[in-house]
C-alpha positions in Angstrom: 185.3 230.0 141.6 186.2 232.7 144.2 183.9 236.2 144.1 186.2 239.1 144.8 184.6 242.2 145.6 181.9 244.1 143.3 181.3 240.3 141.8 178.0 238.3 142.3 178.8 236.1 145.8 176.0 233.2 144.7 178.0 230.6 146.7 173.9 229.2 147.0 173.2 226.6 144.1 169.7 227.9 144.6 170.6 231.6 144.3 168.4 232.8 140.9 170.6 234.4 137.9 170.0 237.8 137.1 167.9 237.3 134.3 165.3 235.5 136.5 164.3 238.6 138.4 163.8 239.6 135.1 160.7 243.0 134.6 158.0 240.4 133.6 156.4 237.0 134.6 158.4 235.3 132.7 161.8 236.7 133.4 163.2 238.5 130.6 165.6 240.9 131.7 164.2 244.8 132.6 165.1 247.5 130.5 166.5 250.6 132.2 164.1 253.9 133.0 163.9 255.8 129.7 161.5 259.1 128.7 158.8 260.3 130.9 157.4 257.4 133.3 154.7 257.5 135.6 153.3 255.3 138.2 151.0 254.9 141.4 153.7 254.0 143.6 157.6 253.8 143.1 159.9 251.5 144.9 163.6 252.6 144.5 165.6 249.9 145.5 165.1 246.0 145.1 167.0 244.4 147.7 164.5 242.8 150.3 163.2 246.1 151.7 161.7 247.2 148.4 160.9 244.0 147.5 158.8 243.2 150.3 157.5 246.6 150.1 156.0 245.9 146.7 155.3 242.3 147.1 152.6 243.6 150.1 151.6 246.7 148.3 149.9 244.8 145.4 149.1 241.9 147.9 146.8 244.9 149.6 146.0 246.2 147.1 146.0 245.0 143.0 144.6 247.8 141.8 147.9 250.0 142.3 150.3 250.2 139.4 153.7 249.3 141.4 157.1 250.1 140.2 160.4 248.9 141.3 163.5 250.5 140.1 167.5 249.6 140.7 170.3 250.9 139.8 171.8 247.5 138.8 168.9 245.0 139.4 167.4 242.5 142.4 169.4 241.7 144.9 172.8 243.2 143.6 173.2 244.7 146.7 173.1 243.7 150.8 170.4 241.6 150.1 172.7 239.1 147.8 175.5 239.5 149.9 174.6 238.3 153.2 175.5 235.0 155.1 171.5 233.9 155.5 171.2 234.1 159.6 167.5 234.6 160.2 167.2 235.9 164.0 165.4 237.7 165.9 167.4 240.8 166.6 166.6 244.3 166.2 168.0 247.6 167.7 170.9 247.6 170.6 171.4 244.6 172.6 168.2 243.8 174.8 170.1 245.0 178.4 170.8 248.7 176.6 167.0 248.3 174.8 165.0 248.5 178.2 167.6 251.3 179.6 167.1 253.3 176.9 163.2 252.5 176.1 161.5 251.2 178.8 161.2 247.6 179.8 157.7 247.4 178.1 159.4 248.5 174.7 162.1 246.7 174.8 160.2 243.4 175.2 158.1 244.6 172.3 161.0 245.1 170.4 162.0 241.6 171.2 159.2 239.9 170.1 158.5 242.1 166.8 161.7 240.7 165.8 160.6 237.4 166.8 157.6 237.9 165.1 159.8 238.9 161.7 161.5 235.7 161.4 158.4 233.4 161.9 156.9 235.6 158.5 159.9 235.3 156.6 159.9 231.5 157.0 156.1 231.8 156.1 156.5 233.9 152.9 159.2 231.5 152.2 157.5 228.7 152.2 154.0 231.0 150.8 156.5 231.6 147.8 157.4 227.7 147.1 161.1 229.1 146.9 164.4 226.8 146.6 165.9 229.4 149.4 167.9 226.4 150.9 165.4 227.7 154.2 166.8 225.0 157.4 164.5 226.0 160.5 166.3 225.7 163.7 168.3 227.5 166.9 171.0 230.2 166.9 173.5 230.2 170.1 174.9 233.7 170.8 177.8 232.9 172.3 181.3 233.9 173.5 184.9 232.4 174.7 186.0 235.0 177.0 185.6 237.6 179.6 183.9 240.3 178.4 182.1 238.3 176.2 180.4 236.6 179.6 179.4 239.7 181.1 177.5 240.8 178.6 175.6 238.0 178.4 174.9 237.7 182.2 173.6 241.3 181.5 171.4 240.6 178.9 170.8 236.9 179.9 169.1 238.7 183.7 167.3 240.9 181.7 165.8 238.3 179.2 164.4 237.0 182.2 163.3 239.8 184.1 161.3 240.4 181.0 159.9 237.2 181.0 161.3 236.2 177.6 162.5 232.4 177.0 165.7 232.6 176.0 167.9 230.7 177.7 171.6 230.5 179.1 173.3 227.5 177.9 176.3 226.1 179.6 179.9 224.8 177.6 178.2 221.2 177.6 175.0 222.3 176.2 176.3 224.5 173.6 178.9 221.1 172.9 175.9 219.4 172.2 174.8 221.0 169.7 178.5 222.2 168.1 181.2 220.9 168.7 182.7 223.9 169.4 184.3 224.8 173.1 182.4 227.9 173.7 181.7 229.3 177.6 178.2 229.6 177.7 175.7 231.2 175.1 172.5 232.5 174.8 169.9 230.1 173.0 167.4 231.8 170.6 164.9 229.0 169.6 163.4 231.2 166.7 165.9 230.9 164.2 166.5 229.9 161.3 168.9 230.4 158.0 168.1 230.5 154.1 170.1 232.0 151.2 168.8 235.9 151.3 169.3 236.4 147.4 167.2 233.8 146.4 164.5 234.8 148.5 165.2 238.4 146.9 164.5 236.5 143.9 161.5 235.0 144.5 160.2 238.1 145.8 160.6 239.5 142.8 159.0 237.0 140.6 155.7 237.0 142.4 155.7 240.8 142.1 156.7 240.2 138.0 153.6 237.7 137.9 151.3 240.3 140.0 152.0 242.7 137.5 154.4 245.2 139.0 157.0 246.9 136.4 161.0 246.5 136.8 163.5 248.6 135.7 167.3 247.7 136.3 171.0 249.5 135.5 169.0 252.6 136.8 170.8 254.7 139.0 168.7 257.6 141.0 169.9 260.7 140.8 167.5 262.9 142.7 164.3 263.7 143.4 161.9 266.9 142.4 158.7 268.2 142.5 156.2 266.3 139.9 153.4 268.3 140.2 149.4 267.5 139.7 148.5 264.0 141.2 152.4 263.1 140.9 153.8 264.8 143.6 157.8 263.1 143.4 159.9 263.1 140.0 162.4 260.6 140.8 165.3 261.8 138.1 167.4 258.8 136.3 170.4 258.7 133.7 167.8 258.4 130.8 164.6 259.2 131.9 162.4 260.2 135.0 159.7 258.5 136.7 157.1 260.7 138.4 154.7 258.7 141.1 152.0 259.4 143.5 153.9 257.8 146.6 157.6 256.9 146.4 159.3 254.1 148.7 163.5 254.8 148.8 165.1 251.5 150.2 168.0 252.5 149.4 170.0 251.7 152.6 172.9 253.3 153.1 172.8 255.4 149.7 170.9 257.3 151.8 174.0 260.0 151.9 175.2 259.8 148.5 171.5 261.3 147.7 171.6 263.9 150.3 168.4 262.3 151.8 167.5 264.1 155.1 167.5 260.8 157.1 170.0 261.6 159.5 173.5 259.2 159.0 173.2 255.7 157.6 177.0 254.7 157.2 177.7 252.8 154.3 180.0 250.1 155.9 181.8 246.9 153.6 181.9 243.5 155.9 183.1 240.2 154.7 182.4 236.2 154.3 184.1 233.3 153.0 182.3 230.0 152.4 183.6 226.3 152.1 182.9 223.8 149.5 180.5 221.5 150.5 181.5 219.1 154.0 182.4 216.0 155.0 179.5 213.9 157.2 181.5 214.5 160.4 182.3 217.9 159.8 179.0 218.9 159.2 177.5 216.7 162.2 180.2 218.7 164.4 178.8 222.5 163.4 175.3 221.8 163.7 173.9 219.6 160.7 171.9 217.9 163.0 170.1 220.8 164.9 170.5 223.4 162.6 172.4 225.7 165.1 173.8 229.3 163.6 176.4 230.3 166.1 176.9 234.3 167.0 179.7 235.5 168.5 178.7 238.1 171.0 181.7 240.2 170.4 181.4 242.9 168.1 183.0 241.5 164.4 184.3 238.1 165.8 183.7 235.3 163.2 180.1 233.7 163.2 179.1 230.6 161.6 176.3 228.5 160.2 175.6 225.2 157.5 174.1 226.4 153.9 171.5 223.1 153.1 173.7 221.6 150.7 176.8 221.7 153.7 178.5 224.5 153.3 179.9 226.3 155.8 179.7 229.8 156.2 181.7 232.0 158.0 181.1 236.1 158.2 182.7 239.0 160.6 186.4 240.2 160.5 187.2 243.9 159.8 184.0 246.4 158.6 185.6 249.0 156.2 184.2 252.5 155.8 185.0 252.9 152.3 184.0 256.5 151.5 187.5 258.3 151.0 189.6 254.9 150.9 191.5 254.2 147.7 190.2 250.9 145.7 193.3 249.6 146.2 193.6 249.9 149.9 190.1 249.2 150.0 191.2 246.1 148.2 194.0 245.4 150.4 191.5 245.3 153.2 189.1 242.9 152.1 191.9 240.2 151.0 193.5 240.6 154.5 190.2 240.1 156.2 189.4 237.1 154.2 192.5 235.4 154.8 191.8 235.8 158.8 188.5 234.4 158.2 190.0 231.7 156.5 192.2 231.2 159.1 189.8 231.2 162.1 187.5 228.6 159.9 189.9 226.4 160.2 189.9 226.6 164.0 186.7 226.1 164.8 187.3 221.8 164.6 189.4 219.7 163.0 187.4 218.4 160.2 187.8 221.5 158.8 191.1 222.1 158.8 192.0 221.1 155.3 188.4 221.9 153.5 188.5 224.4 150.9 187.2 227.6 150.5 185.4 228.2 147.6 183.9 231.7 147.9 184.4 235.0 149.3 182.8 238.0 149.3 182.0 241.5 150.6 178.9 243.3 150.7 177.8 246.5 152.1 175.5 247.5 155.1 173.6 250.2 156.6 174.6 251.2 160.2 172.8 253.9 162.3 174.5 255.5 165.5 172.0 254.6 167.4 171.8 250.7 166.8 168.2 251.0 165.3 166.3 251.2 161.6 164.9 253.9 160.1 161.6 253.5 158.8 159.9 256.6 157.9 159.1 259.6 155.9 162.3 261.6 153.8 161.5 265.1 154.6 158.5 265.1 156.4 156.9 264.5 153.5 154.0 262.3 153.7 154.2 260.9 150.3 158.1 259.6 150.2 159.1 257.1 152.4 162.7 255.5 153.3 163.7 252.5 154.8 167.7 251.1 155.5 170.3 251.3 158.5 169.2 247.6 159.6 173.0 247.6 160.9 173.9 244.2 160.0 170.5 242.3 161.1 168.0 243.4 157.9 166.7 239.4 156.6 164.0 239.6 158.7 163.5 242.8 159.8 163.6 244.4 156.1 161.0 242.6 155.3 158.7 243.5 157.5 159.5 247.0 157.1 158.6 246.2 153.5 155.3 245.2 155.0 155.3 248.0 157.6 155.3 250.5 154.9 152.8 249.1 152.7 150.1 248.9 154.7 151.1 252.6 156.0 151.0 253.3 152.2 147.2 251.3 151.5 145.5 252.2 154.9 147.1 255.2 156.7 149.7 255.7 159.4 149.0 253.6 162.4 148.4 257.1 163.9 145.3 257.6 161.9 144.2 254.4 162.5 143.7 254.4 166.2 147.7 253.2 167.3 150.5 254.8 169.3 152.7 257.0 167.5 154.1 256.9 163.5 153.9 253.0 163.9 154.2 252.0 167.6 158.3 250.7 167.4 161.5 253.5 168.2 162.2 252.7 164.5 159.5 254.1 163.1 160.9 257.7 162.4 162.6 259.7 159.9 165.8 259.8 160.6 168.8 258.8 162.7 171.3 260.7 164.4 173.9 262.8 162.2 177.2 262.4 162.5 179.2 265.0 160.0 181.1 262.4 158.3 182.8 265.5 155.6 184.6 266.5 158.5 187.9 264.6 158.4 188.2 264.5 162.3 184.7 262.9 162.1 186.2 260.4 159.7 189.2 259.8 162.0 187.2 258.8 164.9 185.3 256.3 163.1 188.2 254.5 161.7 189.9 254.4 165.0 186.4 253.4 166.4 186.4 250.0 163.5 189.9 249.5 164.3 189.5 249.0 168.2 186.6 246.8 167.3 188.6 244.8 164.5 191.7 244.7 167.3 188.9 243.3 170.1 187.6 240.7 167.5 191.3 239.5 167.1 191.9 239.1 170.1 188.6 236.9 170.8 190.0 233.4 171.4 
C-alpha cells in the first residue's frame, strides 16, 4: 500500500493508529473543542514539540490541568512524517555556527544537540515504547567536490573545538556501508526510531497523567480571555481560554499571523522499501546501525527501519503556498520517482526491491538555519515553538522540555542564567522575509530549484 500525499505514511509496523493517541488512558478517540473551555495550560499542536511540552509539564508539575489541542490529532503532522534520523544537529552547519556565534557557542550548540538525542533515546526507552529505536552512528558524507570542502571546513573546526567527530576515509565509511562515498564525517551519537510512534507514546503517558485531548480542532485565533485566563484560543466550535498557552504549531506559524518572524512551510519527500534481503541489509548498515547524510543540500539520505526497511528521504522541497494541488501533485510524484531511482543506486541488492511507501510531509524552515523557541508577542504567557528546519526529532523535544520548565519555574533569566534560555534559539522570532510579495516568492523558488538542480547533480 503506497501513501500519497495528505495520507497517513505509517510505513512503521510499530507506528500507533489514530485511535491510540486517543483523549484518555485508555485511548478512545478525543472529541473536538466544543462551548466555553478552560484550562491551566494549553498546548496547541501535538506533534513532538507539544507533546513533549506537556509530557514535562505535568512530569513538573501534576497539579496543572494540561490541555493539548490539534487540528486533526497526534502526530498527523511533521512528526508522523519523518524518516526517524536521530542526530545531533541543530542551527547552521558547525563552521558557519562559530563565525556567526562565537566558538564558545557554537560548541555549546553542539553538544546541546548531542545532549538531545541521548534524552530522546532515554524517554524512549523511560516510555517502554515499540518505536523500532536502533542505537548506532550516522556518517555525513559526500561523493564530490564541493561536497569535500565543506567538510574539511567543518571537519577543522570540529577539531579546533575539541569535539570528537571524526573524518572517515572511502575505506572506513566502506566498512560500515557498502556504499563508495569520499570521506564523511562520523557522528557516534546517533541513532534512528520511528518518530510517530514515539509521538504516540508521548501521548499516551500524558492521556494516563491526566492531561485532556482534543483532535479535528483547527485554531483560528487567539484573543484576550480576561481574569486569571489571560489567552482565548478561538476554535470551529468552541474556545478554550488558559492561563499559559504553548503554540507548536511549526510552520502554521504564518497562516495565524503569529508575530514570529518567517517559518516557511516547506513539503519534502520519502519513499521506503519492503522489508530486505540479509545481504542487502548487511551492505547499508544492518550491522552497525549507520544512517548516512548526504552533505549536500537535498541529495538522498538513507537509513534501516528495525524490521529492514530501507529508507530513503531528500529530492526536491516544494513551497506549496500559491502552487495548484495538481502541480503540487505533479511535484511530489516526480520527486518520488527520482528517489526511487537513486535507491536503487546505492548497491546492487537493491536494485529490484520494491517500494512500498511514499510519502510527503511538511517542515518548518527559518532564514537563519535556527529554531524558534520563545514568546508570541512579547507576551510572557504565550509561547511558540517550530522552524526546526528539517532536524526537529530530537531537538523538538527538548524544546518541549525547554519550555516546560520555563513555564513551572521561570525564565532561566530569573533564575540566575544567561539570557531568555542561554542558546541563539531561544527568542521570539526569526527573520521575516515578505513572502506576499510575488518577487519574494520568485526568489525562493529559484532558490529550491538551484538546490533541487545541485542535488541532481550529486553523483
Amino acid at each position: 500500500m503506497t501513501a500519497q500525499v495528505g495520507e497517513e505514511p505509517c510505513w512503521a509496523p510499530g507506528a500507533p493508529s489514530r485511535n491510540a493517541h486517543g483523549g484518555a488512558a485508555d485511548g478512545a478517540p478525543a472529541a473536538r473543542i466544543s462551548g466555553g473551555l478552560t484550562a491551566d495550560v494549553a498546548v496547541v499542536g501535538a506533534g513532538l514539540a507539544g507533546l513533549s511540552t506537556a509530557y514535562h509539564l505535568i512530569e513538573r508539575d501534576p497539579s496543572l490541568d494540561v490541555v493539548v489541542v490539534d487540528a486533526r490529532h497526534p502526530a498527523a503532522g511533521a512528526s508522523g512524517r519523518g524518516t526517524g534520523l536521530l542526530g545531533p544537529r541543530v542551527g547552521p552547519a558547525i563552521d558557519r555556527a562559530a563565525r556567526r556565534f562565537g566558538p564558545s557557542m557554537a560548541r555549546r550548540m553542539y553538544l546541546a544537540s548531542v545532549t538531545a538525542v541521548e534524552r530522546v533515546v532515554a524517554l524512549t526507552e523511560e516510555l517502554g515504547a515499540p518505536c523500532g529505536l536502533r542505537t548506532g552512528e550516522q556518517i555525513v558524507a559526500t561523493r564530490g567536490g564541493p561536497g569535500l570542502a565543506s567538510l574539511a571546513r567543518q571537519a577543522e573546526t570540529y577539531r579546533a573545538l575539541g569535539l570528537d567527530v571524526p573524518v572517515l576515509s572511502a575505506a572506513a565509511i566502506r566498512e560500515r556501508v557498502d556504499v563508495p562515498y569520499h570521506a564523511g564525517l562520523l557522528y557516534r551519537s546517533a541513532a534512528t526510531l520511528d518518530p510517530a510512534a514515539l509521538s504516540g507514546a508521548l501521548a499516551a503517558a500524558c492521556a494516563a497523567k491526566g492531561v485532556r485531548f482534543y483532535d479535528d480542532s483547527p485554531l483560528r485565533g487567539l484573543g484576550p480571555g480576561g481574569g486569571a485566563a489571560p489567552t482565548e484560543l478561538l476554535f470551529p466550535s468552541g474556545t478554550l481560554r488558559a492561563r499559559k498557552t504553548v503554540l507548536a504549531v511549526n510552520a502554521a506559524a504564518g497562516q495565524l499571523g503569529l508575530p514570529v518572524g518567517t517559518v516557511l512551510p516547506l513539503q519534502v519527500h520519502a519513499v521506503a522499501t519492503a522489508p530486505l534481503g540479509a545481504e542487502a541489509r548487511a551492505a547499508l548498515g544492518g550491522a552497525t546501525g549507520t544512517a548516512v547524510v548526504n552533505t549536500m543540500s537535498l541529495a538522498p539520505y538513507f537509513r534501516l527501519t528495525h524490521d529492514g526497511r530501507l529508507v530513503v528521504g531528500g529530492g526536491r522541497a516544494v513551497h506549496l503556498p500559491g502552487l495548484s494541488p495538481g502541480r503540487a501533485a505533479e511535484l511530489s510524484t516526480a520527486t518520488w520517482a527520482w528517489l526511487e531511482e537513486r535507491l536503487r543506486l546505492l548497491h546492487p541488492s537493491v536494485a529490484e526491491v520494491p517500494v512500498s511507501h511514499r510519502w510527503s510531509g511538511q517542515i518548518g524552515m527559518t532564514m537563519d538555519d535556527l529554531p524558534v523557541v520563545g514568546h508570541v508577542g512579547g507576551h510572557p504567557d504565550i509561547w511558540y515553538i517550530g522552524g526546526c528546519c528539517g532536524h526537529g526529532l530530537a531537538m523538538s523535544v527538548a524544546h518541549g522540555s525547554h519550555v516546560a520548565e520555563s513555564l513551572v519555574e521561570g525564565p532561566p533569566a530569573t533564575r540566575g542564567g544567561v539570557g531568555p534560555g542561554g542558546y541563539p534559539w531561544h527568542r521570539d522570532r526569526a527573520p521575516l522575509v515578505p513572502l506576499t510579495a510575488r518577487p519574494a516568492r520568485g526568489l525562493l523558488r529559484a532558490y529550491l530549484n538551484s538546490l533541487d538542480r545541485e542535488a541532481r547533480r550529486t553523483p
